[in-house]
C-alpha positions in Angstrom: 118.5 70.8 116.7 120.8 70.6 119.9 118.9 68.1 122.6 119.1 69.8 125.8 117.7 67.7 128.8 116.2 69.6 132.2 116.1 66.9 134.7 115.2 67.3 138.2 115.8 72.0 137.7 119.3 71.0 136.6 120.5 72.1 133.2 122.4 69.5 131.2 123.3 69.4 128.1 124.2 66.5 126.0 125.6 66.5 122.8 122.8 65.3 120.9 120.5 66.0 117.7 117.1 65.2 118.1 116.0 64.8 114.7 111.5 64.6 114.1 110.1 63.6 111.1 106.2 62.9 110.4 105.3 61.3 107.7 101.3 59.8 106.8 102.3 57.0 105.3 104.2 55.9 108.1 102.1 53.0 110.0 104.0 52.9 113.1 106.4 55.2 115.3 110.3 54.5 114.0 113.0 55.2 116.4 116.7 55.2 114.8 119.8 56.0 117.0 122.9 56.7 115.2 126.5 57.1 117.4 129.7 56.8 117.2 130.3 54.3 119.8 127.9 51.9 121.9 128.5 53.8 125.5 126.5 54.0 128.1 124.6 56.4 127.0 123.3 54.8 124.1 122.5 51.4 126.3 120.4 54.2 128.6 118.6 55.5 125.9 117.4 52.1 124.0 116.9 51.2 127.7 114.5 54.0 127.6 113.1 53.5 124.3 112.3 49.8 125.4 110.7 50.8 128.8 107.8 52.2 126.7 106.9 48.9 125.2 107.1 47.3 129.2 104.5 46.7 130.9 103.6 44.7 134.1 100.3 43.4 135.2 98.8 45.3 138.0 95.1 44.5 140.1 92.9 47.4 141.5 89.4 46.0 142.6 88.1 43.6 140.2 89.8 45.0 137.5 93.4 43.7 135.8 95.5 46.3 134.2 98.8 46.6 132.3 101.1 49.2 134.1 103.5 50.9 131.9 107.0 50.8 134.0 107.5 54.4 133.2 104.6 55.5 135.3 105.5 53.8 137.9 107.4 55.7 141.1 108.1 52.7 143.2 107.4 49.1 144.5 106.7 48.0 147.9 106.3 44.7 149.2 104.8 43.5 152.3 103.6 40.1 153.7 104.8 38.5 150.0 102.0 41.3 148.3 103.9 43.9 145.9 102.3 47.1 145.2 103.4 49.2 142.0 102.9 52.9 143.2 102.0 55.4 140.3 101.1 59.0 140.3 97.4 58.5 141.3 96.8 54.9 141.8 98.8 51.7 143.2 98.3 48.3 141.8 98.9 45.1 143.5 101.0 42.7 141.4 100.9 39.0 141.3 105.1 38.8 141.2 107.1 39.1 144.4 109.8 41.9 144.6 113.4 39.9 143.8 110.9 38.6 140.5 109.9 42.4 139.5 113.7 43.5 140.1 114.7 41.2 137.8 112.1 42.0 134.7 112.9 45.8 135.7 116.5 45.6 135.4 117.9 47.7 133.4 115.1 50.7 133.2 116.1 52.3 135.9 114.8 50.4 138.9 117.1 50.2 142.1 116.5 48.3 145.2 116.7 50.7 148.4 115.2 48.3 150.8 114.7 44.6 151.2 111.1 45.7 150.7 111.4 48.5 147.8 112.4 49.0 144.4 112.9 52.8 143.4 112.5 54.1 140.1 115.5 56.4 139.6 113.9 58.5 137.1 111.6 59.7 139.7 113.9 60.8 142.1 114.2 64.1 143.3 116.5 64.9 145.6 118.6 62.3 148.6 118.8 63.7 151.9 120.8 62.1 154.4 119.7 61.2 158.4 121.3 59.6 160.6 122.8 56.6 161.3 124.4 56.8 157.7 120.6 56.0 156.1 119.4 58.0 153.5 116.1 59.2 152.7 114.7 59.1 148.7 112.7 62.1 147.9 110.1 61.7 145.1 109.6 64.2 142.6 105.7 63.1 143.6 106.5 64.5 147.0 106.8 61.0 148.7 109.7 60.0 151.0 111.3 56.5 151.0 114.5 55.5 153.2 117.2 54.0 151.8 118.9 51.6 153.8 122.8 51.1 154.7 122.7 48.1 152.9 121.6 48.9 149.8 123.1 52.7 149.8 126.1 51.4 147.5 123.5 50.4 144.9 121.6 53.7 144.5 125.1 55.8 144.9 126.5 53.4 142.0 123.2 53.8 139.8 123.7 57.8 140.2 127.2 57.7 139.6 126.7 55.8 136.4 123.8 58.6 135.5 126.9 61.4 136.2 130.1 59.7 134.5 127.4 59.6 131.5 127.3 63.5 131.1 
């Protein structure tokens, strides 16, 4: 079967197969990639494979849990706290934000502040305002603004994301 993605209402396709096999005597989940050459497409998608397996540690009340980073829509820091948004709750974390961008490199994080990391496959939409700032749109709904100075970053994150297509 031909993989077609739908990200964000655009149709892309990629020239993929998507092959699914079960099998009952198989103990754990198996996940084989086979291509011609290692591009960046391929680093992207063992990137992606790997994210499922990463987790950081999060704190809500009393309670400790481990946040999977693909639930996670962005991270804020403020007066050396960092909070890990997700779809319904937000977790402080015990790392500060230059610490978390450096585990989270490489699945899909982007700093767009000096106080917040983006995760790119949660974006939406960019719309720009003035004073050549940009504003993240969530697919949540939530706005972020992207400052001038980290602007290259996100444009060269994206443009990687197109020159893979």
């Amino acid at each position: 079967m031909r993989l077609a993605c739908f990200p964000h209402r655009d149709i892309l396709i990629l020239n993929m197969i998507l092959k699914l096999e079960q099998s009952a005597a198989q103990k754990d989940i198996e996940v084989i990639l086979k291509y011609p050459v290692k591009n960046k497409t391929v680093e992207r998608l063992i990137s992606f494979v790997n994210s499922f397996n990463t987790k950081i540690e999060g704190y809500i009340d009393d309670s400790i849990k481990q946040i999977n980073v693909l639930d996670i829509f962005y991270i804020e820091s403020s007066d050396k706290i960092s909070i890990a948004f997700c779809e319904e709750e937000s977790y402080k974390t015990k790392y500060r934000l230059y610490q978390i961008n450096e585990k989270l490199k490489g699945f899909g994080f982007v700093q767009i502040s000096k106080y917040c990391l983006l995760n790119i496959n949660k974006l939406d939409k960019i719309k720009p305002l003035t004073n050549r700032r940009m504003e993240a749109i969530l697919i949540n709904g939530k706005r972020l603004f992207i400052t001038r100075k980290y602007l290259y970053d996100i444009k060269r994150e994206l443009q990687e994301i197109i020159d893979e297509i």
